[in-house]
N, C-alpha and C positions, 0 to 999 in steps of 0.2 A: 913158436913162442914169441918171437921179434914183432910180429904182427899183432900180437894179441895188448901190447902192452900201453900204446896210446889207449887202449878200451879199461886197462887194468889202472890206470893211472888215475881216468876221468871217473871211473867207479868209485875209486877210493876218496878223490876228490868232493865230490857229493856225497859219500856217506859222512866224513867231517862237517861237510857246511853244513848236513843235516842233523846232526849231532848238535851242533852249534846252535841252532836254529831251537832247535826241542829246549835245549839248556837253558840258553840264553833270553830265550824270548815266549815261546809257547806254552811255557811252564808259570809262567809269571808275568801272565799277558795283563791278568785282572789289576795286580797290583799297579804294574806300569798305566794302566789305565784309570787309574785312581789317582795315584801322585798325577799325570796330565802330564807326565815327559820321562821323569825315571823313577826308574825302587832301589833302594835299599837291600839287598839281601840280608841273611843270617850271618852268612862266611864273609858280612862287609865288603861283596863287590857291589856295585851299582852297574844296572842294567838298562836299556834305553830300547826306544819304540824302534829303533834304526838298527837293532837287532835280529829288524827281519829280512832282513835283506841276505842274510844265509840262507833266507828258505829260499830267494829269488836266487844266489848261487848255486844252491843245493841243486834247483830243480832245472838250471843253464846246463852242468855239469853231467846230470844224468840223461836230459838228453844228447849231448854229448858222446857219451857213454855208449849209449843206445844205437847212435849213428855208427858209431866207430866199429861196434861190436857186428852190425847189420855188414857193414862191409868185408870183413875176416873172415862172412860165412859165405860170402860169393864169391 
């Protein structure tokens, strides 16, 4: 189990920044790209183009992930 948890960490890792990433930014890409820098939400947050940069963690992390989990099985 001690071995498997660097892999269980970076997984969880990237599934947040990927979360984040959908939330934040993929969802509300049109509007952000409308305003030309940020939106407005309904729930009154404001959202910004530099929101994608979860998806660039997101996708750091799982390969990460990936790596860590390949070595546990040799």
């Amino acid at each position: 189990m001690k071995q498997h948890l660097p892999a269980l960490i970076r997984t969880s890792l990237a599934v947040v920044c990927a979360y984040l990433f959908v939330t934040r930014y993929w969802l509300n890409r049109d509007c952000i790209a409308e305003a030309a820098s940020s939106c407005r939400l309904d729930d009154g947050s404001n959202v910004t183009s530099g929101a994608m940069l979860w998806g660039l963690l997101a996708l750091i992390f799982a390969v990460l992930a990936l790596r860590s989990a390949g070595r546990t099985r040799g």
